[in-house]
PLY file of the C-alpha trace (Angstrom):
ply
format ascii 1.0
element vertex 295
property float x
property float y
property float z
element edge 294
property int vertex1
property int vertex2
end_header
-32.00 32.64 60.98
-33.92 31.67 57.76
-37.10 30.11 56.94
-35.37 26.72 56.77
-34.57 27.05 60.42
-38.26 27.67 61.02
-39.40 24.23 59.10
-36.91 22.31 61.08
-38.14 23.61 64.27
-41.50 22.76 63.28
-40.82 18.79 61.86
-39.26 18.45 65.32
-42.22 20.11 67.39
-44.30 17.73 65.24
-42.12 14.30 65.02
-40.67 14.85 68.53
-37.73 12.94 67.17
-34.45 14.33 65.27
-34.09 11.52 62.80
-38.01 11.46 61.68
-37.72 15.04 61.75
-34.87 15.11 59.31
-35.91 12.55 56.94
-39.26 15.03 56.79
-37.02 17.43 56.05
-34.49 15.62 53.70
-31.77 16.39 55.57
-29.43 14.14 57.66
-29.81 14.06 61.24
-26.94 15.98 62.36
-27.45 19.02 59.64
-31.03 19.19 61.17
-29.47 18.57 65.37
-26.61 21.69 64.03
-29.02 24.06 62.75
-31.37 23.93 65.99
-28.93 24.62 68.28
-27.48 27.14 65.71
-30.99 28.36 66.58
-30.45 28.54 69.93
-26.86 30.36 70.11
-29.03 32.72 68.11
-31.81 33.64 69.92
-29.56 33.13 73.44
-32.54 31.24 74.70
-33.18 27.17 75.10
-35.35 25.72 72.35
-34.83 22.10 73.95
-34.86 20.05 77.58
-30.86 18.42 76.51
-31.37 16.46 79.89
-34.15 14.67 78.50
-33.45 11.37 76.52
-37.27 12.08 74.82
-37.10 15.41 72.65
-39.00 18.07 74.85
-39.76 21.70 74.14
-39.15 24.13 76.81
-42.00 26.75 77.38
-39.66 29.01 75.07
-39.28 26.63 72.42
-43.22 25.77 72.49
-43.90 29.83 72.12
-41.57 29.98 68.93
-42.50 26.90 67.40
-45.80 28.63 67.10
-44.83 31.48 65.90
-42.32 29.49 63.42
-45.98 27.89 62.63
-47.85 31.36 61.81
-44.36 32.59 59.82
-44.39 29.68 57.65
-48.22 30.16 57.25
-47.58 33.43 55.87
-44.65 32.49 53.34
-47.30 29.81 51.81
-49.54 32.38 51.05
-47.24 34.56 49.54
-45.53 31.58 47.69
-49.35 30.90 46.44
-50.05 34.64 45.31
-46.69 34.39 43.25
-47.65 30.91 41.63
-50.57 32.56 40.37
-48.87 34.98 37.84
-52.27 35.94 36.29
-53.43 32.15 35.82
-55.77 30.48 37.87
-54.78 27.05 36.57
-50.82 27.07 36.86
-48.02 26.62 39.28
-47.73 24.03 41.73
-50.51 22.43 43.81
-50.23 20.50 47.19
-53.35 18.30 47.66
-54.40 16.30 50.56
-56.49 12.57 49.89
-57.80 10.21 52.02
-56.90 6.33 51.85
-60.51 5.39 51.38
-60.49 7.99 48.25
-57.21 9.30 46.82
-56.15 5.18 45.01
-59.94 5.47 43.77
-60.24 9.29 42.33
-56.80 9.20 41.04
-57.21 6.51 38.79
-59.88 8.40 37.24
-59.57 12.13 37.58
-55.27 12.69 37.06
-55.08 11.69 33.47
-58.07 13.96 32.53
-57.00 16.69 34.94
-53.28 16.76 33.36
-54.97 16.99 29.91
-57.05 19.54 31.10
-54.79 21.83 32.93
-51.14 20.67 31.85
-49.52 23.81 33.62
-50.84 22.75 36.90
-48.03 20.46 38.48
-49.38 18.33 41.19
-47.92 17.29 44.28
-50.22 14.21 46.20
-50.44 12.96 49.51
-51.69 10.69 51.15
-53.07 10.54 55.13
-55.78 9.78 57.65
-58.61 12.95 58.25
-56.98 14.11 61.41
-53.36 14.37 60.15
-54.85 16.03 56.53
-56.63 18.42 58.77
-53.51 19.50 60.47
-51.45 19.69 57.42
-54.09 21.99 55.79
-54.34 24.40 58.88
-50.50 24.68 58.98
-49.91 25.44 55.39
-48.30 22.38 54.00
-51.19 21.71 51.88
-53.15 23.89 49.35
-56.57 21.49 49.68
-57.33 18.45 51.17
-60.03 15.98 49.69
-61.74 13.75 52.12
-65.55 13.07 53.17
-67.41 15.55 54.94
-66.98 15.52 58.84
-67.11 18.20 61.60
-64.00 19.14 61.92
-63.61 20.52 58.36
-66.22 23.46 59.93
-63.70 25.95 60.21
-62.61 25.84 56.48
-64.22 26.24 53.43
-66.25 23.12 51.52
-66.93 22.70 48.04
-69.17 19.89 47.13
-67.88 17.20 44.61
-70.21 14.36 44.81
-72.23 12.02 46.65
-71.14 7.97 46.92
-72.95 5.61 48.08
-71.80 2.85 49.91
-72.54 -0.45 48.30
-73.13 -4.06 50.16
-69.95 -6.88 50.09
-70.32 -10.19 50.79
-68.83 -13.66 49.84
-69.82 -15.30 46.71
-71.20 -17.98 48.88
-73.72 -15.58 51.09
-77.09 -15.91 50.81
-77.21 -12.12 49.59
-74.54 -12.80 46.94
-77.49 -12.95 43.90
-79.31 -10.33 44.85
-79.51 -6.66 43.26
-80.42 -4.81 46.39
-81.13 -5.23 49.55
-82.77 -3.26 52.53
-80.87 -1.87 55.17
-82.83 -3.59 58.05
-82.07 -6.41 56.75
-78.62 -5.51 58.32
-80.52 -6.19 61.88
-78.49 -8.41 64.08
-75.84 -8.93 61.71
-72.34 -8.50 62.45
-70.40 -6.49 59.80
-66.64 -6.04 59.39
-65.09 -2.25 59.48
-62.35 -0.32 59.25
-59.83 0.47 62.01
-59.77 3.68 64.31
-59.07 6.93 61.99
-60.80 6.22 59.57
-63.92 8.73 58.69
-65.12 5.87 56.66
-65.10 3.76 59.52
-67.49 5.73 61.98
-69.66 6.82 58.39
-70.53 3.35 57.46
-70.71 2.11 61.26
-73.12 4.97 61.00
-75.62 3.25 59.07
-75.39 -0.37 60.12
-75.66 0.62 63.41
-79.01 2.41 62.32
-80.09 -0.83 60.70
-79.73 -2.95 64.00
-76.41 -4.19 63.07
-72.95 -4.37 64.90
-68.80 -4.18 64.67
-67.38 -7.20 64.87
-64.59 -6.20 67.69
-62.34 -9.46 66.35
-61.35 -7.41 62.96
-60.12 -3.87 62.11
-58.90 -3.36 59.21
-56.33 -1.03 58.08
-57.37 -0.13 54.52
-60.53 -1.03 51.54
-58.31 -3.88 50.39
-57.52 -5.95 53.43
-61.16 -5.50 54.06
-62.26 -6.43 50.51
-59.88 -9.44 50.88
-61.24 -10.30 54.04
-64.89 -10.34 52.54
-63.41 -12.73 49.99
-62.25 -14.90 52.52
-65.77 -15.31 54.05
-65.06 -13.73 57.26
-67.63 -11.48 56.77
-69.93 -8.71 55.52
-69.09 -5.14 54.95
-70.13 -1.72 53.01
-67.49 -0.36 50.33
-68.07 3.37 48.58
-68.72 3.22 45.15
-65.65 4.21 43.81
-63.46 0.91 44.90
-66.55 -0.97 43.80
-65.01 -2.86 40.16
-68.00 -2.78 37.49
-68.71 -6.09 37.46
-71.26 -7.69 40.15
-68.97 -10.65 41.58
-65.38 -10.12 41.10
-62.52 -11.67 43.03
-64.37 -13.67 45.51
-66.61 -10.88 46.65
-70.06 -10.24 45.36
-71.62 -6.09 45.81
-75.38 -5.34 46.56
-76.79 -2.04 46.16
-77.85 -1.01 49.41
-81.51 0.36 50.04
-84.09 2.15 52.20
-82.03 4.69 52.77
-79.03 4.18 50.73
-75.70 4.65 52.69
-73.15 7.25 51.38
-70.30 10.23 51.83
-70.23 13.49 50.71
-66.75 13.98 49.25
-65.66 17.59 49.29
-62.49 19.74 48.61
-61.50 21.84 51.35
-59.22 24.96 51.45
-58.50 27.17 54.00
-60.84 30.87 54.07
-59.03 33.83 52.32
-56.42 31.20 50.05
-55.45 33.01 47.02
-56.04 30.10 45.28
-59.87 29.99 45.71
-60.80 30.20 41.88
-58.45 27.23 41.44
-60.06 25.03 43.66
-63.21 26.36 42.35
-62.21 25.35 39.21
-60.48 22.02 40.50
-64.28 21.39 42.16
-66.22 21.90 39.11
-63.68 19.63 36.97
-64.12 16.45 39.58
-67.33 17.03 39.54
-68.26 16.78 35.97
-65.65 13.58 35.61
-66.62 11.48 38.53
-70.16 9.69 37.49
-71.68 7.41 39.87
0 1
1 2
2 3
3 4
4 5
5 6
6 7
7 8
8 9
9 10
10 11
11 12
12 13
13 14
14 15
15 16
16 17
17 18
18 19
19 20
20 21
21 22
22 23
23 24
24 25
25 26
26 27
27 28
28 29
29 30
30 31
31 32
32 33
33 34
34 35
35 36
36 37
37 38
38 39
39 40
40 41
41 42
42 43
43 44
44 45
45 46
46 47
47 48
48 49
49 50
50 51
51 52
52 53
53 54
54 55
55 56
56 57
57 58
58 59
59 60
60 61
61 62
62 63
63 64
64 65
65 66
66 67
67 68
68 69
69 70
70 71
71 72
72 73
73 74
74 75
75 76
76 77
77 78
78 79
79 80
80 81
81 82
82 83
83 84
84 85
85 86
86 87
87 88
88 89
89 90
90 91
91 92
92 93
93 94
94 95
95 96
96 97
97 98
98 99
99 100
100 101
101 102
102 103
103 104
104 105
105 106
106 107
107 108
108 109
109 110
110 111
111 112
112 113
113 114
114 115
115 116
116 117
117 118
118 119
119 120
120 121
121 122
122 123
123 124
124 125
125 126
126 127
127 128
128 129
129 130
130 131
131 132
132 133
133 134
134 135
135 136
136 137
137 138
138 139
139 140
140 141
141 142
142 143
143 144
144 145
145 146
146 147
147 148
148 149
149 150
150 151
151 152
152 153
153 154
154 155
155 156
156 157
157 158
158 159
159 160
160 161
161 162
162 163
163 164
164 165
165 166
166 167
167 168
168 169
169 170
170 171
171 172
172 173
173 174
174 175
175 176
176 177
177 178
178 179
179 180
180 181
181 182
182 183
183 184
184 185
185 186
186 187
187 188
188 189
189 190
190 191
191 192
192 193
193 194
194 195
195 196
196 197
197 198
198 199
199 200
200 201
201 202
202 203
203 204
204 205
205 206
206 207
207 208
208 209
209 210
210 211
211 212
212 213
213 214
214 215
215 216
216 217
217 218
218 219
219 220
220 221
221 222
222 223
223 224
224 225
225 226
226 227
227 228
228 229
229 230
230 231
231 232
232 233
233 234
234 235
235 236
236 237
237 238
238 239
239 240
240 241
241 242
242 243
243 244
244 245
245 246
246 247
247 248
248 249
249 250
250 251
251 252
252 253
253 254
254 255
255 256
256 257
257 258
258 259
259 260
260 261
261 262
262 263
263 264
264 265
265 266
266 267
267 268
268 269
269 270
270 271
271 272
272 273
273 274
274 275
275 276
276 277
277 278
278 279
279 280
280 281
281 282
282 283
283 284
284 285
285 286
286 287
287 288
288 289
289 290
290 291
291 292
292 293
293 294
């Protein structure tokens, strides 16, 4: 057996299905369905319920696909402590971004960051919280940027900024002229939101809901633009973070009001997993953000 065998156990444990699990693995289906039961002969135990037409673990299989979890665990942090070769700011990085933040940072952090740090080669992806989480407690990602929530307690935070979330509305709302408004003024409104997933979602709900306001159940939408678009459209109200906000006051159908008394925001934050090797690059990473991003 070899680590390979272990990361194909694992994309199957997570997937549950061969071909998703070997297209995670960028291998064809039947290299992936060989090696497992390769696996098996191996061990001279059952990994898998072959009755079932659904892939199921047996209790075996569950046991060693945790194990295959903590293995692979270990051979990223040794695979980070040889990147390192004496420089913080080298090697290869896997980082974790939200939807609501990664199209928004990007654009302005990656040309400076390359600039900065040209030996750092940067490998980005993309997910919900709950999925970035995972990825980041099971080693497939060096550091995960998101906003601040809960379940990001048992790693380690380092603060990059504060956004607020400003006010959209159609050109044609009574609001559209206006430089700021008060939140209470958000009492008995209905606004429009994101769909289930996203931290954004329950952060802004957050604060209209403090302000007297409500969802409206009719709409979720699945990312900032549908829900940007959607504003355009005049089918409703909503509060976008700073970042996706363009510069200009009306833009595109949609006019943005700075949002007072108390001003909504996020706390974005880079997270990393306690004793990483690569805690003075992230500390570095942190700092960098931080002094690029202005608000």
């Amino acid at each position: 057996m070899n680590i390979r065998d272990f990361e194909y156990l694992v994309a199957l444990a997570e997937h549950k299905h061969f071909r998703k699990a070997a297209e995670a693995c960028f291998v064809s289906q039947p290299t992936l369905s060989g090696q497992i039961r390769k696996l098996e002969d191996e061990l001279g135990t059952s990994l898998l319920e072959r009755s079932s037409r659904r892939v199921l673990f047996t209790d075996s299989g569950l046991q060693l696909v945790a194990q295959a979890k903590r293995i692979l665990g270990e051979v990223k942090t040794f695979t980070e402590m040889a990147s390192l070769q004496g420089k913080d700011m080298s090697g290869p990085l896997h980082i974790g971004f939200i939807p609501t933040i990664g199209p928004y940072l990007l654009l302005i952090i990656i040309q400076p960051l390359k600039k900065a740090f040209p030996n750092l080669e940067l490998f980005l992806h993309e997910a919900q919280t709950n999925q970035l989480i995972r990825q980041l407690e099971e080693g497939r990602l060096d550091c995960i940027i998101l906003a601040s929530v809960a379940e990001t307690e048992p790693f380690i935070e380092l603060d990059l900024f504060n956004e607020p979330l400003v006010l959209a509305v159609p050109l044609a709302h009574e609001w559209a002229q206006l430089d700021q408004l008060d939140m209470d003024d958000l009492n008995g409104k209905t606004v429009l939101s994101l769909g289930d997933g996203h931290c954004l979602r329950d952060q802004a709900l957050g604060f209209c809901f403090a302000a007297g306001a409500k969802d409206d159940e009719r709409f979720k939408a699945t990312s900032l633009e549908t829900l940007r678009n959607m504003v355009a459209a005049g089918g409703g109200i909503t509060l976008l973070p700073q970042l996706s906000v363009p510069k200009e006051k009306s833009k595109d159908g949609v006019s943005y009001v700075k949002a007072v008394n108390p001003t909504p925001s996020r706390q974005i934050v880079l997270v990393y997993r306690p004793g990483s090797p690569l805690k003075k690059r992230f500390e570095k990473l942190a700092k960098f953000i931080s002094e690029t991003v202005i608000l």
